[in-house]
BAPAVO-369671 format. One record per residue: x negated, y negated, z of N, C-alpha, C in turn. Coordinates in steps of 0.001 Angstrom, whole numbers, plus 500000, padded with zeros to 6 digits. Each point is the difference from the previous one (the first is absolute). Layout:
N
XYZXYZXYZ/...
REM end
This chain:
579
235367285431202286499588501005500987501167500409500872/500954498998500245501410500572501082500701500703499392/500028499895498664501179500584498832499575501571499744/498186500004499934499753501431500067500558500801500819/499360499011501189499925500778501472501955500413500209/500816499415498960501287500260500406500318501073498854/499647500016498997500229500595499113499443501808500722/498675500072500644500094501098501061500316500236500691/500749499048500853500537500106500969501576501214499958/500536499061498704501276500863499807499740501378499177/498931500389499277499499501212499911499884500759501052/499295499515501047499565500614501638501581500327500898/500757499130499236501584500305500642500546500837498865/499686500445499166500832501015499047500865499350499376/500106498616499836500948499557499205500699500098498931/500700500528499446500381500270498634500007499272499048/500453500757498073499949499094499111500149498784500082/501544499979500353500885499282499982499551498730500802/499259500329501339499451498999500662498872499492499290/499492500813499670498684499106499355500094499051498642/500967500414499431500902499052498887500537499013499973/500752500267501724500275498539500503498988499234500269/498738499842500906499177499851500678498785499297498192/500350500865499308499423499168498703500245498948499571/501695499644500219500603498873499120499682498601501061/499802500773501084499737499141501455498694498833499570/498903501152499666499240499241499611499112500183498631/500961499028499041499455500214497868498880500278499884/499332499030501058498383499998499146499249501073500440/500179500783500879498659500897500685500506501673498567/500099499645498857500566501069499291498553501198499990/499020499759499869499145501284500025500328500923501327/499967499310501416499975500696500938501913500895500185/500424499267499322501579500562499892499723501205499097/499442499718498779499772501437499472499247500949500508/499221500047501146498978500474500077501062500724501929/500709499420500204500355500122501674501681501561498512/500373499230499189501209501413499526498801501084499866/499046500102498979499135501249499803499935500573500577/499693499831501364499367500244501479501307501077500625/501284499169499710500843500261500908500945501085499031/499425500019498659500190500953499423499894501398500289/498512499727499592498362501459500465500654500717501188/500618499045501105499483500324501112501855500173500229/501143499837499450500984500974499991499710501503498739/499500500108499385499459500674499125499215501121501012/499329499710500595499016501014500932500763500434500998/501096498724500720500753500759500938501041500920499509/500124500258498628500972500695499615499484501066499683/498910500040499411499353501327499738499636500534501566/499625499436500750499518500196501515501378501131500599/501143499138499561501155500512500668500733501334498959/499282500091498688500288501419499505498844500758500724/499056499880499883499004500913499918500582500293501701/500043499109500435500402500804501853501684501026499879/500555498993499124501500501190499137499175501245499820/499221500085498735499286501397499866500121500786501291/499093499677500668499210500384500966501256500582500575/500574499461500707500836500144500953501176501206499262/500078500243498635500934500726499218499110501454499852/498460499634499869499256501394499724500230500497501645/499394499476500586500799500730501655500928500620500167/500904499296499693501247500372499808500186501486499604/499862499674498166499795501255499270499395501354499947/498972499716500977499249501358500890501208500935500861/500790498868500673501065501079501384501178500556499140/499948499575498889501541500859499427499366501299499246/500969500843500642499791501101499379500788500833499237/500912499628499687501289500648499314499680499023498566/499798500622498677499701499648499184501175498850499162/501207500303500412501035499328499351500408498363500588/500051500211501568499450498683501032498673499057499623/499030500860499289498810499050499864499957499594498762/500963500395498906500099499354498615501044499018500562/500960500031500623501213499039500453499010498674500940/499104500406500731498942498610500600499431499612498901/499605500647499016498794499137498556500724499593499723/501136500088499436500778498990499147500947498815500444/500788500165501729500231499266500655498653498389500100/499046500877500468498554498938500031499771499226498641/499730500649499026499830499265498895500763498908499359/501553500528500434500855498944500015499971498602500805/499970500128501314499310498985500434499101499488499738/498293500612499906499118499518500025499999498859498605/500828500794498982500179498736498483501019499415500119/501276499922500532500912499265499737500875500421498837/500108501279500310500809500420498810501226500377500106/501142499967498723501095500877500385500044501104499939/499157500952499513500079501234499674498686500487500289/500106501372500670498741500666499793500056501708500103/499164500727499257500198501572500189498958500216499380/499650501659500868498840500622499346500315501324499303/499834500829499220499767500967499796498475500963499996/500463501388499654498918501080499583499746500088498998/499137500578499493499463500831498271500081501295500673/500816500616499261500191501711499717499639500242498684/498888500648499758499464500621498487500285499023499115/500982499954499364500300498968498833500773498972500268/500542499887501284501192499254500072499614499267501339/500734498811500035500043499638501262501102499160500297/500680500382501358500737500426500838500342498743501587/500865498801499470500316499277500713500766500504501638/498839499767500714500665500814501808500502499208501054/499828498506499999500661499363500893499786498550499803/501132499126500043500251498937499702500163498647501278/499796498668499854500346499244500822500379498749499401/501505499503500642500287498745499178501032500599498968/500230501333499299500730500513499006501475499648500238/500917499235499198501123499713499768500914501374499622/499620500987499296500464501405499725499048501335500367/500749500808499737499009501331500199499474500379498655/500423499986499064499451500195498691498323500024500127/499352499210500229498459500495500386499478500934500588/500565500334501310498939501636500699500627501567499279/499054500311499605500055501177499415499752499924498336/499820498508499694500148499580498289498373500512499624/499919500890498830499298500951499290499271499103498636/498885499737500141499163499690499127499244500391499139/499621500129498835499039500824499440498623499212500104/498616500265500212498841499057500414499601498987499009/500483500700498629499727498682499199501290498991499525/500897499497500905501209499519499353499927498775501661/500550498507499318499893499132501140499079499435500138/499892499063501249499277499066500857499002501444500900/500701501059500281499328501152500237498785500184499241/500273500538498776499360500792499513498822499028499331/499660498455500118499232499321500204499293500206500912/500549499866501309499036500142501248499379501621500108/500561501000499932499347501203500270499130500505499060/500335500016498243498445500060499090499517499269500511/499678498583500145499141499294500573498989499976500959/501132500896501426499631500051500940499725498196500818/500636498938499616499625498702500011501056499630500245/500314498633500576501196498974500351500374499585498465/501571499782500068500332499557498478500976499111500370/500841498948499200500814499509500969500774499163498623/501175499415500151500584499031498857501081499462500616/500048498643499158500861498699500757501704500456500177/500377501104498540501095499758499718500583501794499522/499941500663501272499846501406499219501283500663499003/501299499452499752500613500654499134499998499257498624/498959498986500383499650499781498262498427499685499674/499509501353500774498398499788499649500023501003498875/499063499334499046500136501041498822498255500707500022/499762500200501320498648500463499660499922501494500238/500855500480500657500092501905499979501295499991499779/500245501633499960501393500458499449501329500163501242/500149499600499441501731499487500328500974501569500349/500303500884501050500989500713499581501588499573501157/500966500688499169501292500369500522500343499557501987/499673501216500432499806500167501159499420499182501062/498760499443499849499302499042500815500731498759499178/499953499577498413500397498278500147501893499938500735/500642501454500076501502500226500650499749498869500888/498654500727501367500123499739501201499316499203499943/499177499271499081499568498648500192501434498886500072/500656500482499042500915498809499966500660499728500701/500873501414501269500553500320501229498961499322501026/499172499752499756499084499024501202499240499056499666/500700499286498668499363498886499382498827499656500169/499327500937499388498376500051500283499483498562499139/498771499379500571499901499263499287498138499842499281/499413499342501270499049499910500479499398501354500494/499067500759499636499481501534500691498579500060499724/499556500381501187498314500474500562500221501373500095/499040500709499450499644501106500593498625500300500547/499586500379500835498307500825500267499792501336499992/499363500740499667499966501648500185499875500395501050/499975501071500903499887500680501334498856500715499459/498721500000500081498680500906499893499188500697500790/500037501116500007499128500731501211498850500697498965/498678499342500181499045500268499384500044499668498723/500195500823498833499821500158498541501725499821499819/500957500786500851500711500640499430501477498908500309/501105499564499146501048499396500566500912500171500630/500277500251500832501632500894500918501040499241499927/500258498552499679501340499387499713499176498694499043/501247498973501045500025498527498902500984499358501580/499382498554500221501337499325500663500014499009499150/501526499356499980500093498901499757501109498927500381/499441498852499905500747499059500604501110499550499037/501277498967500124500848499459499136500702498871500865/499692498747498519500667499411500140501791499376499258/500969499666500197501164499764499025499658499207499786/499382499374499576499729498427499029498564500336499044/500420499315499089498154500252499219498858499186501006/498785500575499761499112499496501166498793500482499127/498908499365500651498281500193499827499450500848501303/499434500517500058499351500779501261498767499498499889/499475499519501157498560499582500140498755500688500380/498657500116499748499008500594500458500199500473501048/500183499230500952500217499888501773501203501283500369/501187499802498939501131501253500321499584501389499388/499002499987498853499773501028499317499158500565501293/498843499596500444499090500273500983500478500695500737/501301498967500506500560500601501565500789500871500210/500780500687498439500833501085499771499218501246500011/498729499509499262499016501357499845499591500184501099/499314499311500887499367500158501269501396500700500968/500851499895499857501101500655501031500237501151498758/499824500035498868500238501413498903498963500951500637/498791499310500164498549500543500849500632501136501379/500215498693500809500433501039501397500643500583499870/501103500190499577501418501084499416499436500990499242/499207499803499036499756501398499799498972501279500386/498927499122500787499190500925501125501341500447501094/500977499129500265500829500284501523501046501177499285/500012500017498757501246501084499439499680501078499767/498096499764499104499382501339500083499709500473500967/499976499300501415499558500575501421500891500953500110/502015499152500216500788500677500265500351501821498897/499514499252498905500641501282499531499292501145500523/498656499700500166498386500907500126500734500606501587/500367499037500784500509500737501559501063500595499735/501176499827498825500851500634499801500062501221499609/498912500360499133499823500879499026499377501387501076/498748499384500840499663500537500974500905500427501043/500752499749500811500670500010500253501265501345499571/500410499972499070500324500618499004499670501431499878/498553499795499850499075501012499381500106500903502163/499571499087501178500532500543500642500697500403500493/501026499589499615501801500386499900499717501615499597/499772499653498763499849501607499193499171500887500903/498776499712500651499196500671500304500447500473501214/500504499349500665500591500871501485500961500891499630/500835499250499119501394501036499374499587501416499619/498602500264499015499545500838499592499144500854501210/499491499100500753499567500843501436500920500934500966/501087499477500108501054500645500662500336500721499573/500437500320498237500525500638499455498903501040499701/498642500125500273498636500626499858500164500789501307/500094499004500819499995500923501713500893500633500053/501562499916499331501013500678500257500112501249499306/499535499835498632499373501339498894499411501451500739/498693498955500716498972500659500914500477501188500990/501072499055500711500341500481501008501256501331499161/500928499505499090500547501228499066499715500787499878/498419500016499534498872501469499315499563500755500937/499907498992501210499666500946500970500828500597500906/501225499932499626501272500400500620500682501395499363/499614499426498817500783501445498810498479500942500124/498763499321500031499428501155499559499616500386501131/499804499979501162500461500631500991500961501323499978/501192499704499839501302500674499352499283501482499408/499057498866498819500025501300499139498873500936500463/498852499430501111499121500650500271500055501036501310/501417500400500185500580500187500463500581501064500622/500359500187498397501006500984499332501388499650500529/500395498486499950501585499705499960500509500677499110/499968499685498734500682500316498654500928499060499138/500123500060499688501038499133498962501260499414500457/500890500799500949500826499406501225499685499331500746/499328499996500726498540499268501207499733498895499292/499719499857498595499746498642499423500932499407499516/501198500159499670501323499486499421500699499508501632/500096500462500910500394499822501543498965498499500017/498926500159499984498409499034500077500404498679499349/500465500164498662499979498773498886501378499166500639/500802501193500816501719499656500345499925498825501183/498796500463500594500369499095501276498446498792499553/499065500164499461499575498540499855500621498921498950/500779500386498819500918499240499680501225499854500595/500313500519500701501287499798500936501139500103498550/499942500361499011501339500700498953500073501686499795/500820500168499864500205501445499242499230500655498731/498937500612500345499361500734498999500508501614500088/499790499868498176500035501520499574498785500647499651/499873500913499281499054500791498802500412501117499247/500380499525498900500964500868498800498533500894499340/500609500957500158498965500914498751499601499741498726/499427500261499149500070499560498559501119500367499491/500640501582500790501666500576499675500951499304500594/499671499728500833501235499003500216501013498723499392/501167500775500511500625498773499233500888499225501097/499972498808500144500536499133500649501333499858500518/500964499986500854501219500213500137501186498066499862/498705499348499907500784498480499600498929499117499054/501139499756499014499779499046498853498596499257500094/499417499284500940499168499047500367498224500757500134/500117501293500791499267500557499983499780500662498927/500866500831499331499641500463498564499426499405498936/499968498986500163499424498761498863498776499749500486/499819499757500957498411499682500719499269501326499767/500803501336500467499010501112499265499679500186498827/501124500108499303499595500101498440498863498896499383/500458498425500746498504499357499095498597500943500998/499944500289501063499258500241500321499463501607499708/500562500761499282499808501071499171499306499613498645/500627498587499654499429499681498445498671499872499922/499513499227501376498607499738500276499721498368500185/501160499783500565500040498915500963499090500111501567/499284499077500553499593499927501240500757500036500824/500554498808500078501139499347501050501358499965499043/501257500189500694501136499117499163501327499947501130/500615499262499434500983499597500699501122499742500173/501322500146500188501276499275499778500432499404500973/501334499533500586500609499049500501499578500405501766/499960501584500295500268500529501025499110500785500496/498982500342498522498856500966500663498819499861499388/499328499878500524498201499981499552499257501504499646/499426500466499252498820501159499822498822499847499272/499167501122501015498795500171499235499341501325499694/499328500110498404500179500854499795498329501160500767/500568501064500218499115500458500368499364501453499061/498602499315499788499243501241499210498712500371500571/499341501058499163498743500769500544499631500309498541/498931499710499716499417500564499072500803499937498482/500473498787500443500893499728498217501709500793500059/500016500589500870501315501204500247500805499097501204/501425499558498966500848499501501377500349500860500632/500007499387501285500576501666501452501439499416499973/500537498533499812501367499643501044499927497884500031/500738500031500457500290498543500334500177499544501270/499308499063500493500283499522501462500866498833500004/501436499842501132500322499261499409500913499876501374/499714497990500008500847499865501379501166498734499618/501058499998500768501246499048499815499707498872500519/499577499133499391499689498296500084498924499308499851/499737499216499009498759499800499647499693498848499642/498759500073500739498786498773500605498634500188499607/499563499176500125498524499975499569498950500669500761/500548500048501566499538500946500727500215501511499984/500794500363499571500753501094500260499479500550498170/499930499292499051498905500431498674498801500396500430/499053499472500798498707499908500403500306501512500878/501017500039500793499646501076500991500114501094498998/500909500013499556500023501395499003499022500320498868/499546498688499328498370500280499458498928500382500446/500299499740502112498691501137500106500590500874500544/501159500547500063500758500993500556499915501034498820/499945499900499188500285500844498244498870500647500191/498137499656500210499167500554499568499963501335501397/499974499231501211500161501154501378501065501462499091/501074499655499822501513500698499719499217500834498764/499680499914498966499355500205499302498762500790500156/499363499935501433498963501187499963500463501196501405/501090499255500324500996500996500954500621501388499465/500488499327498706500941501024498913498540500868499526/498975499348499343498677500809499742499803501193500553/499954499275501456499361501003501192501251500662499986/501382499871500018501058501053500474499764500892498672/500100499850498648499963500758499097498761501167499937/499198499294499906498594500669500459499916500880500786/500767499897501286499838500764501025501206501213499930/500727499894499283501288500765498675499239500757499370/499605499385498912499130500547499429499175501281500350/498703499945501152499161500825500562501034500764500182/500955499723500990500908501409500604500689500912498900/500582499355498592500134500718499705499280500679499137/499124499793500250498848500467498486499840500961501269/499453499730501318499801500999500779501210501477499956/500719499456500398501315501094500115500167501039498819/499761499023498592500064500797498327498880501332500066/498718499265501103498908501033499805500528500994501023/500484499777501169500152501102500908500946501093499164/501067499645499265500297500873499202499703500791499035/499406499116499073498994500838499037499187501244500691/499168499523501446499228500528500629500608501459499972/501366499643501258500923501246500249500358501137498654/500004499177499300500984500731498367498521501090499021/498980499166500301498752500478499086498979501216500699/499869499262501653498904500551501011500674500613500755/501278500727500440500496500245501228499071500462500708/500510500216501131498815500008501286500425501724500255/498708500463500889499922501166499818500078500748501621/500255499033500860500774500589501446500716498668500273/501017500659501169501220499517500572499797498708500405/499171499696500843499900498935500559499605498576498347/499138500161499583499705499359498579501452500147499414/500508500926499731501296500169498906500983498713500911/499967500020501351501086498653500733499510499065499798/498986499857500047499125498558499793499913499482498555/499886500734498777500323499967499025501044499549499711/501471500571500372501382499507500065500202499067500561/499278499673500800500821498569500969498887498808499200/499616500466499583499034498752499446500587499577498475/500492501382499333500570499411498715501864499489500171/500190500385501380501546499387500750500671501209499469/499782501238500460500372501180499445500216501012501267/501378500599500548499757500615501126500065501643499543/499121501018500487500397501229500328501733500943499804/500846498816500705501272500506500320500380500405498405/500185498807499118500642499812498915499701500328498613/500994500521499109499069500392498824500013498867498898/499624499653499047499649499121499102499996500772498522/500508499487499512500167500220498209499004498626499425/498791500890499236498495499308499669500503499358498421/500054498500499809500365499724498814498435499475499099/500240499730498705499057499305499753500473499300498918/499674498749499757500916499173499466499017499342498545/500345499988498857499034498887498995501425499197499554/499142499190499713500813498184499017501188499954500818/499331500024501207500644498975500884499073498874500961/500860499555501055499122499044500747501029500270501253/498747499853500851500444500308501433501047499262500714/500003498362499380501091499435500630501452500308499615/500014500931498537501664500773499457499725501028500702/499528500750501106500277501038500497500826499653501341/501561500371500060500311499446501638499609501277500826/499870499363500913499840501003501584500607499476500891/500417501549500332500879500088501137498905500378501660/500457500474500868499523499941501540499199501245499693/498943500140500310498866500984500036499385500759498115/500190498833499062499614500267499058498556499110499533/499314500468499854498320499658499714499569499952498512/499678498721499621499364499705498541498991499831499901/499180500594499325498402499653499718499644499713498469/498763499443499666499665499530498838498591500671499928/500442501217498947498184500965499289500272499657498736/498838499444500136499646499185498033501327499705499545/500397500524498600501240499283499367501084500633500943/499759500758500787501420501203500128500019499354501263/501575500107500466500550499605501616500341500905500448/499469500677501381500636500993500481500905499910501453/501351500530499867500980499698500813500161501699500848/500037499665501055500354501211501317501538499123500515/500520501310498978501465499884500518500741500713501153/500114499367501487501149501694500919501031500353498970/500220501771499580501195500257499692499428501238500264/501208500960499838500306501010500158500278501194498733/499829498845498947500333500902499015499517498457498525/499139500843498751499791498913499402501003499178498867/501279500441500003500704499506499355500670498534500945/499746500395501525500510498879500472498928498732499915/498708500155499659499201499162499791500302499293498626/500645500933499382499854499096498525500321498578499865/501058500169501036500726498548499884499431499355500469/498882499998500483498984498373500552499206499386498760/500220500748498685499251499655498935501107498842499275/499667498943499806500684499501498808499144499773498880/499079499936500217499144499901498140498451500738500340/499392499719498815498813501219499508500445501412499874/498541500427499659499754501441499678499809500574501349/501252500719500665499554500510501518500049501911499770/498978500593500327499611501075500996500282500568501365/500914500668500360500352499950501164499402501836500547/499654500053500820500107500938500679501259501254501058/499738500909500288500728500324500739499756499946501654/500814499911500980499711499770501151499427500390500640/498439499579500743498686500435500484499784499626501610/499261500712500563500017499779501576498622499972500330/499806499152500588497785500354499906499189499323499388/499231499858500549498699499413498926499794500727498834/499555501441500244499655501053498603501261499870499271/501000500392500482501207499914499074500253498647499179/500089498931500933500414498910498926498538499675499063/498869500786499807498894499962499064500596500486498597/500381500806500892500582501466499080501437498792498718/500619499603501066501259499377499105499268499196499569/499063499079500531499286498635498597499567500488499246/499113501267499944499462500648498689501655500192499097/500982500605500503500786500510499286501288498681499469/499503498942500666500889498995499281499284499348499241/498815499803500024499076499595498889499708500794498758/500331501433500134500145500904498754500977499760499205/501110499907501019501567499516499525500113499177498865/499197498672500896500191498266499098498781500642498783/499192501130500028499714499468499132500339500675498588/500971501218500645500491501026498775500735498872499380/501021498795500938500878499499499088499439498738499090/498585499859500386499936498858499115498987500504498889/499669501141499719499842500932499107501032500184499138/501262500487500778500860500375498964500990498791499731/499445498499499787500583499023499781501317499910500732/500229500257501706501614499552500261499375498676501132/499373499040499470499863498948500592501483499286500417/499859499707501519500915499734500548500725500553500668/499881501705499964500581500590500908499719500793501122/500874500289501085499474500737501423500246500988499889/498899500741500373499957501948499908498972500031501145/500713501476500608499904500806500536499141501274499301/499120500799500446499259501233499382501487500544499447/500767500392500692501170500819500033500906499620498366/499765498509499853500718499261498938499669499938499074/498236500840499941499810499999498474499990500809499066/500815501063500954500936501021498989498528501074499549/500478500320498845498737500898499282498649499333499828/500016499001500096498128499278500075499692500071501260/500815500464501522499078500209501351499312500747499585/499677500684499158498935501340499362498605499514499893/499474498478499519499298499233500172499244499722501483/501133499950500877499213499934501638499213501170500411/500158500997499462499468501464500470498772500096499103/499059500370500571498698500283499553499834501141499578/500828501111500325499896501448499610501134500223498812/501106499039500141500445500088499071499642499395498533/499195498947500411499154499233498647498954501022499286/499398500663500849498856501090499320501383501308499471/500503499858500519501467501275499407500566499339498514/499757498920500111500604499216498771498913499721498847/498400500358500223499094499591499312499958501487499372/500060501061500629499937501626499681501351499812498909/501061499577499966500926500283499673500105499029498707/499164498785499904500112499466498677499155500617499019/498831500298500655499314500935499390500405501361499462/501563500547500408500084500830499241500627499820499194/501086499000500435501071499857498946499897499141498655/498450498788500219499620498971499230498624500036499493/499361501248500392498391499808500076500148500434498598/500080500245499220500033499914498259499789498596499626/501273499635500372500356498342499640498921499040500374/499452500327501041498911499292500696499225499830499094/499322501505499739498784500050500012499938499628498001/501274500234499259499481499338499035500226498696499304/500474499236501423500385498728500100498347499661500075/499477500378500936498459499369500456499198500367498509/500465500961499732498718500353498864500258499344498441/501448499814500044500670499199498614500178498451500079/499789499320501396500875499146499955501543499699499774/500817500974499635501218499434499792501241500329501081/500377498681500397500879500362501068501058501292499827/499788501174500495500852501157500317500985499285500681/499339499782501312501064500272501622501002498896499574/499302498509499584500995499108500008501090500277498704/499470500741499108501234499810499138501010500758500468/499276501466500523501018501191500487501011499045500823/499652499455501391500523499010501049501178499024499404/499785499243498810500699499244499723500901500457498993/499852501214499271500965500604499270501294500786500851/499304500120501305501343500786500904500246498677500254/499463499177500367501112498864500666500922499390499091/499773500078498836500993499332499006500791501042499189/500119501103500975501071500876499747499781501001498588/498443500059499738499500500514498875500446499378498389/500609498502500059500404499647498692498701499266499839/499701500879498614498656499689499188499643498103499688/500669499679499418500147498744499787499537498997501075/500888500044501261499691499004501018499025500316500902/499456501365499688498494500515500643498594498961499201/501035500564498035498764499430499547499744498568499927/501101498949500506500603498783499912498455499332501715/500408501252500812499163499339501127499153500587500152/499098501080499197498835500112499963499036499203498826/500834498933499505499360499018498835499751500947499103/500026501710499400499727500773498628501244499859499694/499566500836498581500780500397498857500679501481500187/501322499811499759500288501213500899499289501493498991/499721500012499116499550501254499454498638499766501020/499307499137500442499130500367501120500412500836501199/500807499486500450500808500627501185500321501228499612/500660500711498754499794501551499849499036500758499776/499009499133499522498084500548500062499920500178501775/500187499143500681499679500546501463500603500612500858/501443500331499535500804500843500916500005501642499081/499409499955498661499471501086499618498814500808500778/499219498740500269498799500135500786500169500770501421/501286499309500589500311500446501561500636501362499776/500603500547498852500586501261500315499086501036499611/498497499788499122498883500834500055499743500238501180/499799499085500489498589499930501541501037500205501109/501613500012499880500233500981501285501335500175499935/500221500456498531501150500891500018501370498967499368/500861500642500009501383499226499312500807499995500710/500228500880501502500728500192500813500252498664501297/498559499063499688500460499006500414501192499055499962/500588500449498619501467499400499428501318500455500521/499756500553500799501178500785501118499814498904500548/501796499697500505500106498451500756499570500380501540/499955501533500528499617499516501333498413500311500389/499421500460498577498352500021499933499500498371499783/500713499311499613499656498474499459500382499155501241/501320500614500722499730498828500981498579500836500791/500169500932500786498465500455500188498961499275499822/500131500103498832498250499323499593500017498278500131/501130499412499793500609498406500199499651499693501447/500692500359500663499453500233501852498576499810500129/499488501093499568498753500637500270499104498889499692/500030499128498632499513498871499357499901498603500822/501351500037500314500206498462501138499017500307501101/500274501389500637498953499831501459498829500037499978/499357500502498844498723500071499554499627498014499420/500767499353499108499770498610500239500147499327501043/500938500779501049499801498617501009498559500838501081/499824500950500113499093500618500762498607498844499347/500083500115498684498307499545499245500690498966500507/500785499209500033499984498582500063499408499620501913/500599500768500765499954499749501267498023500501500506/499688500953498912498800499538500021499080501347500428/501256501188500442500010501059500755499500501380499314/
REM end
């Protein structure tokens, strides 16, 4: 009974193995209660050890809650784990898609481990993560139970791996790493270490998915204010330019606008424009190709369109991400500025084209109307004007000089030239079919010259001289055509000299007039008459037999033939002009 009562006693004092071993030999015979006082003192260092992890835990998941920098709280898991087993080595990594990705080490003799690249099925790894389970072996560069590569057994051997635990990091279903412990000597890992690696694998990876989850957030509000500011600052842009444009700044007003909220030098090149330095010319041209944005060393642009039609390039010297953004919403404002300026081009001159037409077609029929008329088509009283009318041209090849007026009626352009005389007008023509008038004063009068330059253009494009400028005066023997009394003088007169030919042209079918016509023009040689009237020339003497029945032989007098040659042309271009 004293030997019990001592045998608890030194239990009740915490006595150790070692004491109680002594305290055995003390006394041989009491051997049950000797076995029965180690068990005890076993259990009960056994419980205080688990007592004193599980308060480790504890005190490490606490811990692991206040760190928030994700790289610091993999550097505490693996610091801890090291302690908590007694190891020389310890590190955790991630799983990225297929691979996973050693991030921080403790105890490591080299660097060769952080950053070392795994594939998920290769290693002591790729055990634990298919698994999703603790895996572990006594002797890892000669375990022959997974595959062996290059790279990891390198840095096994650089840290004489020996002994290795791993546990997975699991958040829910899914695995986000692996830690594991190492020892340099071969070793067994026990229930108790497997437990206590996982249970701290446990807190580490709720505390990593926390951090990343606040990181990510975080992040995401990073972005989200960034994008707010840059939303409010947009805001405040649109309502700055379009202001501008609601306005009626104009296109200066907004290039001045874009100048001072980017604080750089902005331009706006036309679609004609061409650039005067290397840097900018390149940014236009991609931005002609049908580039948005582009850029070189020195200048930024953007391109600006309407309706599929580039107008020009916006484009400022130094470039930022801000200064992209401003000009992306600077392009669409600029872009309905040029609209509205063209547009408002446009009306005026479509307006102005009509006040002329008006003046040229309707003149007005008292004084006061006849000024109002003129000042509306930009036409004064004082001055006289030579009335052109222009085909297969285009208004932008017409130059003008100071008080000269272009308008657009259907295909034809009509130009009110000041001169004094219409040969000095000619020279404002460089291409088309131009009609010119002679110099007119007045509303009625310059009616008078548009009728008579429109007769003009159209004797000459009748008589095929496309391309050239005439004057009534210039068209020689066909002004005979402008006269109405002389056209009925010319209808009496074919009729006398041709009304045979006519009339048994209509009743025979066979061309009289044209053969007569084309036999004087080819100088009466039979052959090249009959060559370009497609017959046989004994045809051709069947019909010029014909022509000297029906009106005589005296036509063969060379100055009765030109006569009738003359007479022929003005009569085709008369039918042709329609008259």
């Amino acid at each position: 009974m004293v030997d019990r009562k001592t045998w608890m006693q030194l239990l009740l004092d915490e006595a150790s193995v070692e004491d109680l071993e002594a305290h055995r030999l003390s006394v041989p015979d009491d051997v049950d209660d000797a076995h029965a006082a180690l068990r005890l003192r076993a259990q009960l260092d056994q419980r205080r050890q688990r007592s004193s992890e599980l308060a480790a835990l504890n005190d490490i998941a606490v811990r692991l809650t206040t760190v928030r920098d994700d790289r610091s709280l993999l550097q505490e898991v693996v610091d801890q784990a090291r302690r908590l087993l007694g190891v020389d080595l310890a590190y955790i990594g991630s799983a990225y898609g297929n691979y996973f990705v050693i991030e921080v080490t403790s105890g490591a003799l080299t660097p060769q481990l952080v950053g070392l690249r795994l594939a998920r099925d290769q290693g002591l790894v790729g055990l634990v993560i298919r698994s999703s389970a603790p895996a572990w072996t006594h002797d890892y560069q000669n375990e022959p139970a997974f595959l062996h590569i290059t790279g990891a057994d390198s840095a096994a051997r650089s840290e004489n791996m020996r002994g290795l635990l791993g546990v997975p990091l699991r958040v829910g279903e899914r695995v986000i790493g692996a830690l594991f412990a190492c020892k340099r000597q071969e070793r067994d890992f026990t229930e108790s270490e497997i437990a206590l690696l996982s249970a701290l694998a446990a807190h580490a990876a709720v505390a990593i998915e926390n951090v990343r989850a606040i990181e990510r957030l975080e992040s995401l509000n990073a972005e989200l204010s960034t994008r707010t500011a840059e939303l409010e600052k947009t805001l405040q842009w649109d309502r700055t330019l379009t202001q501008v444009v609601l306005s009626g700044g104009g296109v200066q007003r907004l290039i001045r606008e874009v100048a001072t909220l980017s604080g750089k030098k902005v331009r706006f090149l036309n679609a004609q424009d061409v650039p005067d330095d290397e840097d900018a010319a390149s940014v236009v041209q991609r931005c002609r190709a049908g580039s948005d944005t582009a850029a070189s060393d020195t200048v930024i642009g953007h391109r600006v369109a309407a309706a599929g039609q580039f107008l020009g390039t916006l484009i400022a010297y130094g470039d930022d991400s801000e200064t992209r953004l401003l000009l992306d919403r600077a392009a669409p404002a600029l872009a309905l500025s040029l609209a509205e300026e063209r547009a408002a081009s446009e009306a005026a001159r479509r307006a102005q084209d009509a006040f002329l037409v008006d003046l040229l077609t309707h003149p007005a029929s008292t004084p006061d109307d006849e000024r109002r008329q003129l000042r509306l088509a930009g036409l004064t009283s004082e001055k006289s004007y030579c009335i052109a009318v222009v085909l297969g041209s285009t208004r932008a090849a017409i130059p003008t000089s100071a008080g000269t007026v272009v308008a657009e009626h259907g295909s034809r352009i009509l130009v009110a030239v000041p001169a004094r005389d219409s040969s000095a007008a000619r020279s404002v023509f460089l291409s088309g079919t131009v009609g010119i008038s002679e110099p007119a004063r007045g509303s009625e009068a310059l009616a008078k010259a548009y009728l008579e330059a429109q007769q003009t253009v159209d004797v000459l494009t009748t008589l095929g001289r496309v391309g050239d400028v005439s004057s009534a005066r210039g068209l020689g023997i066909y002004r005979i055509l402008l006269s109405h009394l002389a056209r009925e003088h010319l209808d009496e007169l074919s009729e006398e000299q041709l009304g045979p030919l006519m009339a048994e042209q209509n009743k025979r079918g066979v061309p009289l007039l044209d053969t007569l016509s084309v036999y004087l023009a080819h100088g009466r040689h039979h052959s090249a008459t009959a060559s370009s009237l497609g017959v046989h020339v004994n045809t051709l003497y069947q019909r010029l037999d014909a022509i000297d029945r029906l009106i005589g032989k005296d036509w063969r007098d060379p100055d009765k033939a030109l006569d009738l040659q003359v007479l022929m042309r003005l009569r085709r271009s008369a039918d042709l002009l329609g008259k």
